[in-house]
N, C-alpha and C positions, 0 to 999 in steps of 0.2 A: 504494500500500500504506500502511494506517495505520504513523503514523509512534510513534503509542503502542500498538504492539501487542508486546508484551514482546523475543519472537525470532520472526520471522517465517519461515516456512520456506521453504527453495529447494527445488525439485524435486532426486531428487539419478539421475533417469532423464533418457539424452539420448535429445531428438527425433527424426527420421530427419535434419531439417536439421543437425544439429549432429554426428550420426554420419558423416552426409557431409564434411562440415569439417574433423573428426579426419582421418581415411579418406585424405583429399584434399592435407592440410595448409593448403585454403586462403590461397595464398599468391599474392601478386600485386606481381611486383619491380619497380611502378612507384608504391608506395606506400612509402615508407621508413619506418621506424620509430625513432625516439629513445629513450632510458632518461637521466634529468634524474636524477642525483644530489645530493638535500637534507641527507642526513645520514647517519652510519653509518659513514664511510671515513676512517681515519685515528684513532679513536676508539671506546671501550668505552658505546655510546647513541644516541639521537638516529635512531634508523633509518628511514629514510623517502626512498622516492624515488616517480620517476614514470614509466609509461613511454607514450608517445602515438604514435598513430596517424596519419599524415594530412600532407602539407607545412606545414611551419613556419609558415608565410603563409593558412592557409586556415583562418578561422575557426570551424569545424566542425569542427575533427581534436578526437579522442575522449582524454583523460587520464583514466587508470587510476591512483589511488594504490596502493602497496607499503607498509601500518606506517605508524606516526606516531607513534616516540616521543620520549622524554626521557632527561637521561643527567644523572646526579649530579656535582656541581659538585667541584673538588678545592679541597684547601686553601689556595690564595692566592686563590682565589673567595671572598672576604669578605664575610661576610650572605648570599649568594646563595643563593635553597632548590633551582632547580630551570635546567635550560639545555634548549633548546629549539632545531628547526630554525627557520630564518631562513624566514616563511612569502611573503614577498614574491612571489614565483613563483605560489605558488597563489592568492594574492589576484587577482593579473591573470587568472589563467584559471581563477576560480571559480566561472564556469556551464559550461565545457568540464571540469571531472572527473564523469567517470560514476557513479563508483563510488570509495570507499575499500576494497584489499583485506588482510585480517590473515592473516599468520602464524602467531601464536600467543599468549598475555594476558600477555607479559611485561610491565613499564613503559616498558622501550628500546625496544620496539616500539607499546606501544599510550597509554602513559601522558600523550601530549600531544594526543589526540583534540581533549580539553574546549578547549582553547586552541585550537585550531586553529579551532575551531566559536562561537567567542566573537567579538562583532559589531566590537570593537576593533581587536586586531590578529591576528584569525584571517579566516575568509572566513562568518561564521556572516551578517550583515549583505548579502551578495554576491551569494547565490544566491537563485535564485526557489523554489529547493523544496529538502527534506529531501535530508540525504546518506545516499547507500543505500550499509553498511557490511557486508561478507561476512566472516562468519568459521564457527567452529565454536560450537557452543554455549555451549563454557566459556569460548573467548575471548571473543565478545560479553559473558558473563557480567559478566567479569573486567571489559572497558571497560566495560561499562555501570555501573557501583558509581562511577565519578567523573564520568561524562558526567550523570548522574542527581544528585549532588551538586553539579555545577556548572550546575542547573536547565536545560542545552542537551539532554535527551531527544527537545524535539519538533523540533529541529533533523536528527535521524538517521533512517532507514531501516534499520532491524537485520535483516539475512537471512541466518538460518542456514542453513548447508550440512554436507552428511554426506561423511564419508570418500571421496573418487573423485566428490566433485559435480566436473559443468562447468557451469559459466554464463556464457550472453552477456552482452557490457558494451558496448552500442554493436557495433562490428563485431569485439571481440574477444573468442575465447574463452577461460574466465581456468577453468584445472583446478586439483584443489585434492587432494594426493597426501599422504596420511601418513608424518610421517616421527618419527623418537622424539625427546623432546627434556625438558630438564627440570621443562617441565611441558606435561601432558598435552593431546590435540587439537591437537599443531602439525599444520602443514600444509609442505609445498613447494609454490611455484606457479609453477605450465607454463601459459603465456601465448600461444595460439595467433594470432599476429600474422601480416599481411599478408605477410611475411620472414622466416615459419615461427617454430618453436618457440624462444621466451626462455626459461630456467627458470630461477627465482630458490631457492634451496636452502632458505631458510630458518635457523632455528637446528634442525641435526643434531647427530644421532649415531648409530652402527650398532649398537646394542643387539640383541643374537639373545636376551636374555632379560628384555624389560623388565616392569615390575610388571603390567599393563594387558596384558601379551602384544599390544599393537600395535605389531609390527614397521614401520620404515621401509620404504614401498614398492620396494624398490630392482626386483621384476617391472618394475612398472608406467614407473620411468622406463627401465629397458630398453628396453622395448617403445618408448617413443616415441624409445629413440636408434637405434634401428634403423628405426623409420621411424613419420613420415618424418624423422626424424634432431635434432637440438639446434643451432641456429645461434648460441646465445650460452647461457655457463652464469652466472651469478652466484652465486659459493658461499661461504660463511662462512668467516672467516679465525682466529678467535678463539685454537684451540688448533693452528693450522698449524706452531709449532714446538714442539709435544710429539710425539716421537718414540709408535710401537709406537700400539696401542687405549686407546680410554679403558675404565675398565670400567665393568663391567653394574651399574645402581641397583639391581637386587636384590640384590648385593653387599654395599650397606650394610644391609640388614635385616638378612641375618648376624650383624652387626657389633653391628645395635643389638641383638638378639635376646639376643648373650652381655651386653652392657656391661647389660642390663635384668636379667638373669638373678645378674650378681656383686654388684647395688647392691639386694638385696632390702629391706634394714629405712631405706633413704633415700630422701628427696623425688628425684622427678626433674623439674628443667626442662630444655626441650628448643628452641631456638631453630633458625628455620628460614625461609626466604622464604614470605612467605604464599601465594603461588601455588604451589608447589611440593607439587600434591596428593599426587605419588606419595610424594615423604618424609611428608608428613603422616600416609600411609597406613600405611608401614610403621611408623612411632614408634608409631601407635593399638596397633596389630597385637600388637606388643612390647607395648607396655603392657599390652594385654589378658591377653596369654597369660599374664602376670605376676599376674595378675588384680589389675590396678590400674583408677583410674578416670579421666576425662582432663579435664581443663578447657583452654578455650582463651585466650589473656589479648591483649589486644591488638583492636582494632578492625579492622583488613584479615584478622589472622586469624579472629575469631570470623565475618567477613559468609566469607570463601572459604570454610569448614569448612560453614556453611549451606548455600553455593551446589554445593559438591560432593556433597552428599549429597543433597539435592535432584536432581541431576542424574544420580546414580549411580556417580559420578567418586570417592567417598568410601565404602566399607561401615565406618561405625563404629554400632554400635548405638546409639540414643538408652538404652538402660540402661545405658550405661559413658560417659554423659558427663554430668558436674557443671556447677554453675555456679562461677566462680572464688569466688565469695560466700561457699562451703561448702566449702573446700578444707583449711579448719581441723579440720573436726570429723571428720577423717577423719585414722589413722596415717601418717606419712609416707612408706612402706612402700607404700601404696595409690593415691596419686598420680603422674599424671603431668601437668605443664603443658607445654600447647606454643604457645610463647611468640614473638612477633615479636620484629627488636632485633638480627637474626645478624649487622646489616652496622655493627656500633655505633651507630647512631641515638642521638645523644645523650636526644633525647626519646622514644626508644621505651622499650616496656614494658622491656627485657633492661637497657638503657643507663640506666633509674631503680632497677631494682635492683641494679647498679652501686654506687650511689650511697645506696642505701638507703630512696632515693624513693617505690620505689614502695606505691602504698595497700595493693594486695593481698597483696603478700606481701615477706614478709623473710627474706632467708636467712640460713641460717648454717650451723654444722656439718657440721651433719644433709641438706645438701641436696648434691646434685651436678646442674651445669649441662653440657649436653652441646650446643657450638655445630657445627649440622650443615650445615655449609655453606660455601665458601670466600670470603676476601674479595674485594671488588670491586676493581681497581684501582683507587689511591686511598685507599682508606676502612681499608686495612691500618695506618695508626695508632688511628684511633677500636675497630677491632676489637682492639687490644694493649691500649688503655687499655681498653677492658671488662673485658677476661679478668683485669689487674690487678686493676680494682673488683671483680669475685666474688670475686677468689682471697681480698682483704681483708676480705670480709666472711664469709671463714673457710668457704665453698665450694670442691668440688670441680671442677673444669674437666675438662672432656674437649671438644679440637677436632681436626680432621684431621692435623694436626703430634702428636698424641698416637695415636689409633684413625683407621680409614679410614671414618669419620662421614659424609663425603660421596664423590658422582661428578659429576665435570665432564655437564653436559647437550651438550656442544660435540664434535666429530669431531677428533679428534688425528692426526698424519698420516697414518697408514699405512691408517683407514676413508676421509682427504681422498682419496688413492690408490685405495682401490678407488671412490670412487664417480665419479673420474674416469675410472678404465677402463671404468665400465659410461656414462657417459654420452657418454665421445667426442665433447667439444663442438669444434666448429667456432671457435666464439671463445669465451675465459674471461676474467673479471673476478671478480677476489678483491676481498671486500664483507667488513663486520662484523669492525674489529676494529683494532686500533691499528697503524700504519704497517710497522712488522715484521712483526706476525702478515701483513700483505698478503704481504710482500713472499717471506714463507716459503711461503706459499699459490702465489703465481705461481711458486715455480723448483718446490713440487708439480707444478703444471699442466704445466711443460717436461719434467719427471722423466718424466709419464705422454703425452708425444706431442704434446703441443701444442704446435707453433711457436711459437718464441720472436716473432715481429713480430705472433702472434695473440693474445697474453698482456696485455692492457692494466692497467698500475696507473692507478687513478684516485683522484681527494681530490672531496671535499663543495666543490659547483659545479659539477664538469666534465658536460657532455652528449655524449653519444656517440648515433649515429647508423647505424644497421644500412640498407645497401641489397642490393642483389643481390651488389656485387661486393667490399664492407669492411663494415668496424666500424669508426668514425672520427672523432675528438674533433670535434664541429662548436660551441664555446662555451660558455660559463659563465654561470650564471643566482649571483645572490644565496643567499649560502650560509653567514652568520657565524650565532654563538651569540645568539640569544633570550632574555634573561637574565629569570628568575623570583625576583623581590625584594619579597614580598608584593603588588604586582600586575605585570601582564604589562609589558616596553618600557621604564620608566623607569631602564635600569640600561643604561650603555655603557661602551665600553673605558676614556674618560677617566676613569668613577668607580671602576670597578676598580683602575686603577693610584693613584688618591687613598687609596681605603683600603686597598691595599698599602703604601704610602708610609709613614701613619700606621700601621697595623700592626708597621712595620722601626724606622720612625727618629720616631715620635711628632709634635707638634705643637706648633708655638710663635708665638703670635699677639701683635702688639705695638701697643699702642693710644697713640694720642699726639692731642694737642687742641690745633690752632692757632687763631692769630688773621690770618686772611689779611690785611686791612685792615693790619696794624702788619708781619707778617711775625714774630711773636712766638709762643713757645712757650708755651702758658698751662700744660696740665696734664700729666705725662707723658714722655719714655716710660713706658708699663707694661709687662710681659712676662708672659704668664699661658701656664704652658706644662704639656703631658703626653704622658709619653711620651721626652721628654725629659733632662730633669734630674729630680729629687724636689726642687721646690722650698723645702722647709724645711730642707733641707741643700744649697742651693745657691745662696747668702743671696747670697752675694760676687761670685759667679759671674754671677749674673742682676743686678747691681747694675754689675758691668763692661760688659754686652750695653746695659743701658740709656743708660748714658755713650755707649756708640759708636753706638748711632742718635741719641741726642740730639743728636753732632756731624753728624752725616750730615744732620738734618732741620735743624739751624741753617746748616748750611756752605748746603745746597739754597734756604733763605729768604734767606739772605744775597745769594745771588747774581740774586735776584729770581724766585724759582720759584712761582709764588701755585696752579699747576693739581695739584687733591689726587690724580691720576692719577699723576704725576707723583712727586709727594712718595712716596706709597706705594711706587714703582718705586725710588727711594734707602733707603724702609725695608725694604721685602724684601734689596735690597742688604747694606746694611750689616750685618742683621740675622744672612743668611746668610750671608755672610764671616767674621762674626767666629765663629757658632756652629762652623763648618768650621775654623776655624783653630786654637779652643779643644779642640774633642772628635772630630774627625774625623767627624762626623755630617752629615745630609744632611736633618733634619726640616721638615717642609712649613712654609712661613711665610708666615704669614696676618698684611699688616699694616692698620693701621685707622687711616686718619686722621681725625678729624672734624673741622672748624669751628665755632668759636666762634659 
C-alpha cells in the first residue's frame, strides 16, 4: 500500500475466514502469548506497549504495537521539552512488528510516533518497509500533523479503520470497539490471540449522552465476554479513585451555554486541548447561538479545527469563523477565541497573554478567559501562574474550581465497576495511570470477582506471559525515560541531577595557574561563582574561600603532588568544605587547574 497515500482505508466487513476466527476464538494453547510493557504504568504518558505472538526464541513471532506516546516532563526535569519510552526493545525486533495499533490522537498515546520512526534512536533506519499504523481517521489525522512535520510520512503505512473494523496483523486478529473518550474516534482493542481474547480498554468512559451520541460499545464487548469469553482485560487506571460516575461532556455545554449567555457585551477566550473536538464543538455552539464569531489562535489548534471539519468531527460554519487578524474590528460582544495554552505552556498562545506577549491580542477588562479543562499532573503550578497573569492583566477567569467548564474523559469507579461486570475477565491488569490510580483499579477488579492471585500490578518493563494454564511475569525488557532536550538521547540521569544540583545550590568554579616544574602558585585562586553567593556582596567571603584553597593547593605542591588530576581533587576539596562549613550549602564545584 502506498505509503503517501493520505489514510488509506481498511475494509471494515469480515471475510468468512475471519468470521470463523471470531466464531471459533481461534485459539491454540501451544502458542503463548506475551504483552511487553514500555510505558504507561506507574505514570500520567508514555503509553505504549507490545503484545507478540509466537515463543520467545523463534524468530518469526508476530509484535503488534499498542500507542506510542509521550508524557510531559515535571519540574525538577530541567530544560527537558519532552520524555519518551525507552525504544531499545523495539529497535531489536524492528522487522518482527506488524503493525502499530492507536487508540485514540491523544499525545500520551500517539505523540512519540515521529521519534520512534527516526533513523537514530527510533527503528525508522531498521526496517525494510513502511510501518502500517491502524487507527480511526481522526487519530491518524491527529498523528499524522507531527509524523509529516518530522519529514518521517514515507516511513508509515496509514490504514484507517471504521467503528467494529477487525483486521489481520500477521496471525492476529486486532478489533477495534468504540468507546467514548475525550476526544472523539477512541477505540478499545480486542486482540484475538492464539490464548483467546486480550482486550486492552483504552482511554474510557461510560457517557449515555455524549456530544457525537457514540456510545461506548459496552453490547459488543458483552458479547465477546460471553463468548468466547476475555482471558486478560487491561483497563485504564486514571480516575480508579474517584468515587460514583464521571459526568456527561454534554454537561459542560450547559455550563458554557449560560456563562456565554451572562458575558454578553465581553471578549470571550476560551482555552482548551486542541484535540479535544467535542469541547471545541460545544464552545463554537455557545458562541454561535450568542451570535458571536470565533477565531482560533494557536497553531495545533487552528490545523485540529481544519482537520475536524474537514472530516465532519466539527459543524462550525465557515461564516462564523474569523481570522485572528480581524478580531479587532469587531465589538467585543461578538467574539469568541479558542485558544490553546489550558495546561500553562509557558510559550503557548494562553501563557503569552499571560504575560502580555502575545501579538494578537491583549487583554484587559473587557475580556473574560474561560480555562476548560483540568490540569495535568504536574503542570498545576504553571496552570496557577496563568490564571494569576490574566487575572493581572485585569481579566476575568472562569476555571473548573469556579463553573463545571470541564468533564474528566476517564471512567471513575463505579462505570470501572460496571464495565468489569460486563466483561468478566479471567485475568486483569490495571494500565494508564500513576501507581495509586493502579492500585485503586486492582482492589476495583477484587471488588467485582476477580481473584485476588488473578489481579496482576505491573510497572514499565515487566512482560507477562499468557498460556493455557496462567498469566505470568516471565522478564523485563529496557524501560527508562527517553529524555527530549532539543534532540533525541543526549540527556541522562547524570545530567538531570547536574542541573538539579545547580538549580538548588548554584555553582562555584575555582581556577588557579600552576607552575608544575617549581611547584609554585603563579596566578590564582579565582572563585567565579552563581547561584551561590551574589558576589558583589560577598567580597570577604569569596576572599576567605580563596585563602583556603590557596593553602590546600600549596600544602598539595608542597608535599610533591605535580599530577593536575590530583591537584583538582584537593580543590574540589577544600573548596567544598569550606563552602559547607560557611553557608550550609552543597553547590556543584567545578575546579580548574591549568599549567603554566
Amino acid at each position: 500500500m502506498d505509503s503517501n497515500t493520505p489514510l488509506a482505508a481498511c475494509t471494515n466487513a469480515w471475510s468468512p475466514p475471519v468470521a470463523d476466527r471470531l466464531a471459533a476464538g481461534a485459539t491454540d494453547s501451544s502458542v503463548p502469548v506475551r504483552v511487553v510493557f514500555l510505558g504507561g504504568l506507574g505514570e500520567i504518558g508514555r503509553n505504549c506497549m507490545a503484545i507478540e505472538q509466537g515463543a520467545a526464541d523463534d524468530p518469526d513471532r508476530t509484535v503488534v504495537l499498542i500507542d506510542c506516546g509521550l508524557m510531559f516532563p515535571d519540574a525538577n526535569m530541567h530544560g527537558i521539552d519532552l520524555i519518551l519510552p525507552d525504544f531499545t526493545y523495539l529497535r531489536e525486533n524492528a522487522n518482527r512488528i506488524q503493525a502499530l495499533v492507536l487508540t485514540h490522537g491523544h499525545e500520551d498515546h500517539v505523540g512519540a510516533i515521529q521519534y520512534l520512526l527516526r533513523d537514530h534512536d527510533g527503528i525508522g533506519d531498521l526496517r525494510d518497509d513502511p510501518l502500517p499504523i491502524y487507527g480511526a481517521a481522526l487519530t491518524l489525522g491527529l498523528a499524522r500533523n507531527r509524523i509529516e512535520e518530522a519529514g518521517l510520512l514515507p516511513k508509515t503505512d496509514m490504514r484507517k479503520v471504521a467503528d467494529g473494523a477487525s483486521v489481520e496483523i500477521g496471525p492476529l486478529l486486532v478489533e477495534f470497539i468504540p468507546v467514548t473518550h475525550s476526544v472523539p474516534h477512541a477505540h478499545a482493542i480486542a486482540v484475538h490471540t492464539a490464548q483467546g481474547v486480550v482486550l486492552h480498554s483504552g482511554d474510557y468512559k461510560i457517557d449515555l449522552t455524549p456530544v457525537d451520541h457514540r456510545r461506548t460499545d459496552l453490547a459488543r464487548i458483552g458479547q465477546l465476554a460471553k463468548s468466547p469469553g476475555i482471558r486478560l482485560l487491561m483497563a485504564d487506571s486514571t480516575n480508579a479513585e474517584e468515587a460514583g460516575y464521571s459526568p456527561s461532556e454534554t454537561s459542560v455545554g450547559t455550563v458554557l451555554q449560560g456563562l456565554f449567555a451572562s458575558q454578553r457585551d465581553r471578549r470571550i477566550v476560551t482555552a482548551s486541548f486542541a484535540s479535544h473536538l467535542h469541547r471545541i464543538q460545544q464552545i463554537a455552539t455557545a458562541a454561535i447561538a450568542e451570535g458571536r464569531f470565533i477565531a482560533t489562535l494557536g497553531l495545533s489548534m487552528k490545523k485540529n479545527v481544519k482537520l475536524g471539519r474537514e472530516l465532519k468531527v466539527l459543524d462550525i460554519p465557515e461564516s462564523s469563523l474569523i481570522d485572528i487578524d480581524d478580531i479587532d474590528k469587531y465589538e467585543p460582544g461578538k467574539v469568541c477565541i479558542i485558544s490553546t495554552g489550558s495546561q500553562g505552556e509557558p510559550m503557548s498562545a494562553l501563557g503569552l497573554m499571560a504575560r502580555g506577549e502575545n501579538k494578537w491580542l491583549k487583554l484587559g477588562e473587557h475580556d473574560t478567559v474561560v480555562l476548560s479543562s483540568h490540569a495535568i499532573p504536574g503542570n498545576e503550578g504553571n496552570v496557577n501562574a496563568v490564571i494569576d497573569g490574566l487575572l493581572r492583566m485585569g481579566a476575568e477567569v472562569v476555571h473548573s474550581g469556579v463553573l463545571d467548564v470541564h468533564a474528566t474523559g476517564h471512567a471513575q469507579a463505579d462505570e470501572i465497576k460496571t464495565y468489569l461486570s460486563i466483561v468478566n475477565p479471567e485475568w486483569y491488569v490495571p494500565i494508564h495511570g500513576e501507581y495509586r490510580h493502579m492500585v485503586a483499579n486492582a482492589r476495583l477488579g477484587e471488588l467485582m470477582g476477580v481473584p485476588h492471585d488473578r489481579v496482576i500490578l505491573c510497572e514499565d518493563g515487566d512482560v507477562l506471559e499468557l498460556t493455557k494454564k496462567e498469566l505470568r511475569p516471565v522478564g523485563r525488557v529496557p524501560s527508562g525515560y527517553l529524555y527530549v532536550d532539543g534532540i533525541v538521547g543526549d540527556v541522562g540521569q547524570g545530567v538531570l541531577r547536574d542541573r538539579q544540583k545547580l538549580a538548588e545550590e548554584g555553582v562555584v568554579v575555582v581556577v588557579v595557574t600552576v607552575d608544575i616544574q617549581t611547584g609554585k602558585v603563579l596566578v590564582g585562586p579565582e572563585i567565579i561563582t552563581r547561584g551561590w553567593v551574589y558576589a558583589p556582596e560577598a567580597e570577604d567571603l569569596l576572599d576567605e574561600a580563596c585563602d583556603a584553597v590557596a593553602d590546600a593547593v600549596e600544602s598539595a605542591l608542597g608535599k610533591g603532588v605535580r599530577d593536575v588530576e590530583a591537584l583538582e581533587r584537593d580543590v574540589r576539596r577544600a573548596a567544598g568544605k569550606f563552602v559547607s562549613e560557611r553557608t550550609k550549602r552543597r553547590p556543584m564545584i567545578v575546579p580548574v587547574v591549568m599549567e603554566a
